[in-house]
N, C-alpha and C positions, 0 to 999 in steps of 0.2 A: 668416716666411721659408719660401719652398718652396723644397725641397734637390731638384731634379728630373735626374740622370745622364744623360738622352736629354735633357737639352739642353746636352751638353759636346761642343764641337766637335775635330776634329782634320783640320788640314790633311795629308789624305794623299796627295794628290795636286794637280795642276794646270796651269795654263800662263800664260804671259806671252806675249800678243798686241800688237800696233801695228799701226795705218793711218795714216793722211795726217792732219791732224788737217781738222775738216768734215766726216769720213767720220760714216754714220749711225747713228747713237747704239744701242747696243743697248736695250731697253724690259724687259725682266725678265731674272731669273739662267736663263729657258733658252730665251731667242729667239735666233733664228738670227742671226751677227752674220755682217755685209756680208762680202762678200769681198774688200774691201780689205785686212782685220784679217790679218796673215801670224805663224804662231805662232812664238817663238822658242824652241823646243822643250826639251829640259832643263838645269834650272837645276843645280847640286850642292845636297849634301846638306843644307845649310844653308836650302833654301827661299829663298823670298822674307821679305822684312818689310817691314812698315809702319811710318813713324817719322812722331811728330809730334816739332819740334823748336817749344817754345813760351817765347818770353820774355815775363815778367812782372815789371815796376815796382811794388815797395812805395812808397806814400805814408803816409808818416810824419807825424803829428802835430806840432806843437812842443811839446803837452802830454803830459807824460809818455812823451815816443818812443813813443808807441805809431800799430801801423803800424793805419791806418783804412779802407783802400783798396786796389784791386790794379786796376793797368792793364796789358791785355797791349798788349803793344808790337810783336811779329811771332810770327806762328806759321806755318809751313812744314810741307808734307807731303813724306813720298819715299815712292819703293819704292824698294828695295835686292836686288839678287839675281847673283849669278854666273852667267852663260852658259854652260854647255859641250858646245854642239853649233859649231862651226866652219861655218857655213851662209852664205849671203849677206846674206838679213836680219841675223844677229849682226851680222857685220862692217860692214855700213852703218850699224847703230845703232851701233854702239861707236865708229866716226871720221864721224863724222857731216860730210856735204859729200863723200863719196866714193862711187864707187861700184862695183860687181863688174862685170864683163862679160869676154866671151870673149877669150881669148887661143889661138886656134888650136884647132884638132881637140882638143874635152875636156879643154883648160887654162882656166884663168880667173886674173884677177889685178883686183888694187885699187890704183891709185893713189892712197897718202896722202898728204890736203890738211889743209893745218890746219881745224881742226875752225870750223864756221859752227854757228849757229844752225836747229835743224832741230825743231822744235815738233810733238807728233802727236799723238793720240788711243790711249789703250792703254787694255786691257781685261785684267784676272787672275782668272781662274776660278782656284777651290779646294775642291776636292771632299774630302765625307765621304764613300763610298757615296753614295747618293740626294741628301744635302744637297747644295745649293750655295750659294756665295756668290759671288757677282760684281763685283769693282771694277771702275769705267769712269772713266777720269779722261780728260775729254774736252781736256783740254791743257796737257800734259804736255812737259817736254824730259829729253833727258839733259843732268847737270849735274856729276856726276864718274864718273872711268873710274878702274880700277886699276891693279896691275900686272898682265900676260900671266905667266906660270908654262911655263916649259918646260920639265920638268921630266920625268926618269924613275918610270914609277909613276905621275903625276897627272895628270888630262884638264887638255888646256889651257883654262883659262876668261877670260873675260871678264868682269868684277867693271862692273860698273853699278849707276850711281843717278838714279831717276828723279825732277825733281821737278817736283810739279803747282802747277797757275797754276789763277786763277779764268776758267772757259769765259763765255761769253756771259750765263749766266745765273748765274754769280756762284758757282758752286760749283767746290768742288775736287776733289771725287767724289762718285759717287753708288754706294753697293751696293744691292745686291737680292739676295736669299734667298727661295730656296721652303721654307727653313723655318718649321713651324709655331709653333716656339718664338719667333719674332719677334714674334708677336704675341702672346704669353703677357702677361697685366697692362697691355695696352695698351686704354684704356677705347676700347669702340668695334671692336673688333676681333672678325671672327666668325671 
């Protein structure tokens, strides 16, 4: 067992980005992503998470109940994270089918429609210092909203959950890390 402290990560910063979904893929934790990717600036204090949500089926024996087998049945990814910048990308992700535009000399407003089907491409950078790591989940929807908070004392936030679909090539995300510890024990790895 190696016991190695530089390789304990802490998300201390980052962002949560979206484009169109189609938009072009980023290829490592620090290539420049498209400029379609529009960042939705800060989250509260909570961060982001990643949740795998996985069901699994015991198959049981007739002999002796004992269980012999595991079948998963559905496994689901999210990101989960509160919004609290009040921007125009928040608000078209969060009622997704709407959209911001001008309402006169430096007003804007959004007409809420019931929510459509609005599938994208999102990217979460999450930084150590120097470390990154980069999730790209190439199609992605929002799939629940929270409650809004208006409240004295509390930014108002937007509570979203993100969940990923299998892209084209079958995956649900892809990270990349310019950390060297990723490849710590990986045979093959210089």
């Amino acid at each position: 067992m190696a016991l190695a402290a530089d390789e304990v990560r802490v998300a201390i910063t980052g962002e949560l980005l979206s484009a169109p979904r189609g938009t072009a893929a980023p290829t490592s934790a620090v290539s420049v992503l498209d400029p379609l990717f529009l960042g939705h600036g800060y989250v509260n204090e909570d961060g982001v998470t990643e949740n795998w949500d996985d069901s699994v089926d015991n198959i049981v024996a007739w002999q002796n109940a004992t269980t012999v087998r595991a079948a998963r049945t559905e496994s689901t990814l999210t990101l989960a994270c509160t919004l609290i910048q009040t921007r125009g990308s928040n608000l078209e992700l969060f009622y997704p089918g709407s959209v911001v535009e001008a309402n006169g000399v430096g007003e804007w407003k959004i007409d809420v429609k019931p929510a459509v089907s609005d599938p994208r491409a999102f990217v979460l950078n999450v930084l150590d210092g120097e470390e990154i790591i980069r999730i790209y989940v190439g199609n992605g929807e929002l799939t629940e909203r929270g409650e809004i908070p208006y409240q004295s004392g509390e930014a108002i936030g937007y509570p979203v959950t993100i969940t990923a679909f299998p892209d084209e090539a079958g995956n649900l995300m892809t990270k990349f890390s310019n950390s060297a510890a990723w490849g710590t024990d990986i045979v093959g790895a210089s």
